[in-house]
Residue, then its C-alpha position, 0 to 999 in steps of 0.5 A: x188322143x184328141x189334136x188338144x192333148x187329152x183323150x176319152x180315157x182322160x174325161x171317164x177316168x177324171x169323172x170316175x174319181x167323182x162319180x163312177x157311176x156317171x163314169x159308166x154312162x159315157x159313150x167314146x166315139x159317140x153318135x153327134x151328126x146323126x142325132x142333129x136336123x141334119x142328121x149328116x156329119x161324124x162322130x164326137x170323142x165322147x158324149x153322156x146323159x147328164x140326170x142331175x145337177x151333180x152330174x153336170x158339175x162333175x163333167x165340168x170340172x172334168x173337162x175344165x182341168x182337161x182342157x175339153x171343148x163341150x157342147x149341150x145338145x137339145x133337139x139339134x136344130x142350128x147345129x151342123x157337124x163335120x163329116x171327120x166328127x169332133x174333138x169334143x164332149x156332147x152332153x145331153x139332159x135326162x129326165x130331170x131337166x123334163x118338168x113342165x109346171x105351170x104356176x100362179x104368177x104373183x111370186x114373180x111380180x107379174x100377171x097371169x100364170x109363170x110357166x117352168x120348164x126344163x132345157x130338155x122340154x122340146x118346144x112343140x111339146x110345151x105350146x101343145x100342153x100349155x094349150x091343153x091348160x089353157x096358157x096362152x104366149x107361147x104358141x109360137x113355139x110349136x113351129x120351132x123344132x127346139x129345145x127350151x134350153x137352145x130356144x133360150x141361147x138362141x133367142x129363138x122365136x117366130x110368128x112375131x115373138x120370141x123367147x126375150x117376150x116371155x123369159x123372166x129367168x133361167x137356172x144356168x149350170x157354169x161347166x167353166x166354173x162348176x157352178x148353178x146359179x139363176x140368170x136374170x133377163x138383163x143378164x141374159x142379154x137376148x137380142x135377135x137370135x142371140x144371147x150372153x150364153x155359151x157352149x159352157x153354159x147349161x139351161x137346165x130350166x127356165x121360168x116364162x111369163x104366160x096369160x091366162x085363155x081358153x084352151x080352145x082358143x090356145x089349140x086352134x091358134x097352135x093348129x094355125x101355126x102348124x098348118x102354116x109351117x107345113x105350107x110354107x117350110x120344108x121338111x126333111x133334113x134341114x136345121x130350120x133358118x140359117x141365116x139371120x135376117x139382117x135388119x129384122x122385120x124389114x130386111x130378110x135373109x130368104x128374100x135375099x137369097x131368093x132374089x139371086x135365083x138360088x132356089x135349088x142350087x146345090x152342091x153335091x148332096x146339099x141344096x138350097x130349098x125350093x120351098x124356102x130359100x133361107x133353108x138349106x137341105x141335105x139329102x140322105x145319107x148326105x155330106x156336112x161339108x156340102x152342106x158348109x159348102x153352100x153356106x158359104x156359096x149363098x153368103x158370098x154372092x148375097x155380100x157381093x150382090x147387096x153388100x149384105x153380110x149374112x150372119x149364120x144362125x148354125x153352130x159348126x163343130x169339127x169344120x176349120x177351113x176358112x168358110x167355116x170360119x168366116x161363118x162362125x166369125 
């Protein structure tokens, strides 16, 4: 039994009643650590592949009258774990939230061409074939080791854009509520990496503004963007940025950190990057909570050095010591 009252058996045998195929998918104890960047941290009470609508409406109502926390996992970049895993149910998407359709944009009001993807698409995958088509707007996106469903939550972007430049709406699955409706821009709220969506809140597809170029054009500027991130972020077992930069375009997170001498401080199995100072490494077979560890390190001596309180871009799950919740907080 989870620490909340209801157990693994409570949600398969709820979705059962509704759709015993979906019953027979889900997972107990299911991989959620190891399938975020991070790749460290436990495991959740349970986790399922959702291949329709219908199947995110059933666990929505499940979970709703259980009482379950959810959390819809994209690629699982900004998402850290806990090392004793989470009471919890990880959804991911199928298939059928994978489309890329690209289309004449006139129905939308606006110029050029209107871009639909699925939450599942993974952005790198999409600013490669929109180049290939010779879209243009959205080549940021393959430095962004996302989902279009978490781009959009997040407000993700780089390279001086980001996902309120180009969104014109998305269609939202409420598992609070079981229900699919289409959210405007306004409705979102994008701001600096954040938005008006929550862990309830499924994207399960999104409509972009994009113009019309030469592909080659596209692609060249794509490789750019590439080659760039390998010159300057490390790879590895990271979650990209974990600190928003507190006054964007004029103040950033990293220069903070790496005006401190932080570069390389470690604990444990955890470190700030030599390469990067606003990314947080984790070696092999690493801890979660060391990695939480530095995070909270890193935030108190840039508060007590520059009065800067940084705002973390990492979703925590299973952490409720008093770091984790001065980060999430």
């Amino acid at each position: 039994m989870s620490d909340t009252g209801w157990t693994a058996d409570d949600i398969i045998s709820g979705v059962e009643k509704r759709s015993p195929e979906l019953a027979r998918r889900i997972q107990r104890d299911a991989p959620f650590g190891r399938l975020t960047t991070y790749r460290v941290g436990g495991n959740a009470t349970c986790a399922v592949e959702a291949q329709s609508v219908d199947d995110l409406v059933h666990l929505g109502e499940v979970t709703s009258a259980c009482g379950a926390p959810v959390n819809v996992l994209g690629r699982g970049s900004n998402t850290l774990v806990a090392d004793a895993g989470w009471n919890g149910v990880v959804v991911t998407l199928g298939e059928f939230s994978e489309r890329i359709r690209v289309e004449e944009a006139e129905a939308f009001h606006t110029e050029g061409v209107v871009v639909e993807a699925g939450g599942a698409v993974a952005l790198p995958i999409l600013s490669r074939r929109l180049a290939s088509l010779g879209v243009a707007g959205l080549e940021w996106m393959v430095g962004v080791p996302g989902s279009i469903g978490g781009a959009v939550r997040m407000n993700a972007g780089g390279h001086g854009a980001d996902m309120a430049d180009s969104v014109i709406d998305v269609d939202v699955v409420d598992l609070h509520i079981s229900d699919c409706a289409r959210w405007g821009h306004d409705k979102l709220q994008l701001e600096f990496r954040s938005s008006a969506l929550e862990n309830h809140h499924v994207v399960v597809a999104a409509r972009l503004r994009g113009t019309g170029s030469e592909p080659e054009v596209i692609s060249q500027r794509v490789e750019e963007i590439v080659r760039w991130r390998r010159e300057h972020q490390p790879g590895g077992q990271n979650c990209g940025s974990v600190f928003v930069n507190p006054v964007p375009g004029e103040v950033s997170a990293g220069e903070l950190i790496d005006d401190l001498g932080l570069r390389g401080f470690r604990i444990g199995s955890a470190e700030v990057s030599e390469k990067h100072a606003n990314f947080i490494q984790s070696d092999v077979d690493g801890s979660a909570d060391d990695v939480l560890e530095v995070l909270g390190v890193v935030r108190k001596r840039v508060r007590e050095a520059t009065g800067f309180e940084l705002r973390s871009e990492v979703r925590l799950f299973g952490f409720s010591d008093p770091v984790s919740l001065e980060l999430q907080g």
